[in-house]
C-alpha positions as CSV (number, residue, x, y, z in Angstrom):
1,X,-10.0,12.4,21.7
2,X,-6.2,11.7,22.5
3,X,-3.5,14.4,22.5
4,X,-0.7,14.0,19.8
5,X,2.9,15.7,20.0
6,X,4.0,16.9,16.2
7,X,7.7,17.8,16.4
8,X,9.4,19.1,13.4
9,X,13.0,18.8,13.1
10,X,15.1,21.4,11.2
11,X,18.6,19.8,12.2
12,X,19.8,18.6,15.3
13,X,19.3,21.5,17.4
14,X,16.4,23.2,15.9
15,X,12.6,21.9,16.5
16,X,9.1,23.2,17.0
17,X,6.6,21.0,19.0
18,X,2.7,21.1,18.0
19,X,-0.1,19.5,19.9
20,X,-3.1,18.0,18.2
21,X,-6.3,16.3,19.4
22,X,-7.8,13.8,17.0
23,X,-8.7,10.1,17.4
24,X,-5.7,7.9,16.8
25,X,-2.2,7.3,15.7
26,X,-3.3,6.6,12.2
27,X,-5.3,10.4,11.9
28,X,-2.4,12.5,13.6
29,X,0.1,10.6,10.9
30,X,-2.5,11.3,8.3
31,X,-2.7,15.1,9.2
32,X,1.1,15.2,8.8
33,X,1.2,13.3,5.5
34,X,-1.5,15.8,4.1
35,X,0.5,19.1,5.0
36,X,3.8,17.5,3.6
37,X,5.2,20.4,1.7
38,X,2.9,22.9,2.6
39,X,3.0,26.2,4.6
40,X,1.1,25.5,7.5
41,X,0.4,27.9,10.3
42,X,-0.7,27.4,14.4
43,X,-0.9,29.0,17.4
44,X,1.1,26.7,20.1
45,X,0.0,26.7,24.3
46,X,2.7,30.0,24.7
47,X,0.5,31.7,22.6
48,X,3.0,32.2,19.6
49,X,1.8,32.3,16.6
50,X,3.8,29.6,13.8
51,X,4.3,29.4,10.1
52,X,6.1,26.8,9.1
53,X,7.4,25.1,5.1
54,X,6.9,21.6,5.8
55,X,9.0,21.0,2.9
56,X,12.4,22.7,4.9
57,X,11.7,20.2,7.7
58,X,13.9,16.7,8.1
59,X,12.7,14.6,10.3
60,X,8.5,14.7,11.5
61,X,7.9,12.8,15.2
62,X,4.4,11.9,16.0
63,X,3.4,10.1,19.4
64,X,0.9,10.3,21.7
65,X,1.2,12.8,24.5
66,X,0.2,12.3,28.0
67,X,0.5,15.3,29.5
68,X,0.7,15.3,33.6
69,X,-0.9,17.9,35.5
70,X,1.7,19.3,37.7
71,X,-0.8,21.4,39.9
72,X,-1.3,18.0,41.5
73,X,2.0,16.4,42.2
Protein backbone atom coordinates (compact mmCIF):
# COMPACT_ATOMS: atom_id res chain seq x y z
CA UNK A 1 0.00 0.00 0.00
CA UNK A 2 1.31 3.62 -0.71
CA UNK A 3 0.19 6.68 1.32
CA UNK A 4 -1.80 9.43 -0.57
CA UNK A 5 -2.23 13.18 0.56
CA UNK A 6 -6.07 14.48 -0.34
CA UNK A 7 -6.07 18.29 0.17
CA UNK A 8 -9.19 20.07 -0.33
CA UNK A 9 -9.10 23.60 -1.15
CA UNK A 10 -11.85 26.08 -0.08
CA UNK A 11 -9.97 29.37 -1.33
CA UNK A 12 -6.64 30.36 -1.07
CA UNK A 13 -6.21 30.26 2.51
CA UNK A 14 -8.52 27.62 3.58
CA UNK A 15 -7.58 23.67 3.23
CA UNK A 16 -8.04 20.33 4.96
CA UNK A 17 -5.34 17.61 4.27
CA UNK A 18 -6.54 13.72 4.29
CA UNK A 19 -4.27 10.71 4.22
CA UNK A 20 -5.27 7.55 2.40
CA UNK A 21 -3.56 4.13 1.86
CA UNK A 22 -4.66 2.37 -1.28
CA UNK A 23 -2.55 1.01 -4.27
CA UNK A 24 -1.89 3.68 -6.75
CA UNK A 25 -2.29 7.05 -8.25
CA UNK A 26 -5.18 5.91 -10.37
CA UNK A 27 -7.28 4.34 -7.00
CA UNK A 28 -6.65 7.59 -4.63
CA UNK A 29 -7.93 9.79 -7.91
CA UNK A 30 -10.74 7.28 -8.22
CA UNK A 31 -11.74 7.56 -4.46
CA UNK A 32 -11.92 11.33 -5.03
CA UNK A 33 -13.93 11.26 -8.29
CA UNK A 34 -16.53 8.88 -6.41
CA UNK A 35 -17.11 11.31 -3.29
CA UNK A 36 -17.37 14.31 -5.76
CA UNK A 37 -20.40 16.15 -4.34
CA UNK A 38 -20.86 14.14 -1.48
CA UNK A 39 -20.69 14.74 2.38
CA UNK A 40 -17.91 12.74 3.33
CA UNK A 41 -16.65 12.35 6.83
CA UNK A 42 -12.89 11.20 8.47
CA UNK A 43 -11.00 11.19 11.34
CA UNK A 44 -7.40 12.87 10.46
CA UNK A 45 -3.76 11.77 12.56
CA UNK A 46 -4.82 14.91 15.25
CA UNK A 47 -7.65 12.92 15.97
CA UNK A 48 -10.37 15.44 14.74
CA UNK A 49 -13.12 14.31 13.54
CA UNK A 50 -14.15 15.95 9.59
CA UNK A 51 -17.29 16.38 7.58
CA UNK A 52 -16.83 17.88 4.63
CA UNK A 53 -19.50 18.96 1.14
CA UNK A 54 -17.20 17.96 -1.47
CA UNK A 55 -19.36 20.01 -3.71
CA UNK A 56 -18.21 23.52 -1.64
CA UNK A 57 -14.59 22.53 -2.38
CA UNK A 58 -12.45 24.30 -5.50
CA UNK A 59 -9.55 22.82 -6.12
CA UNK A 60 -8.83 18.63 -4.94
CA UNK A 61 -4.72 17.76 -4.83
CA UNK A 62 -3.82 14.16 -4.81
CA UNK A 63 -0.09 13.01 -4.65
CA UNK A 64 1.75 10.53 -3.09
CA UNK A 65 3.03 11.17 0.41
CA UNK A 66 6.29 10.11 1.70
CA UNK A 67 6.23 10.77 5.06
CA UNK A 68 9.84 10.95 6.94
CA UNK A 69 10.15 9.68 10.31
CA UNK A 70 11.60 12.53 12.31
CA UNK A 71 12.41 10.25 15.48
CA UNK A 72 15.31 9.36 13.32
CA UNK A 73 16.94 12.36 11.90
Amino acid sequence: MKEFKITYFFDAEHYIRRFIFVESQEKAEALVQNERDQYISFTDSRGIYHELDTGKVRVTQVSEYHRIDKAKS
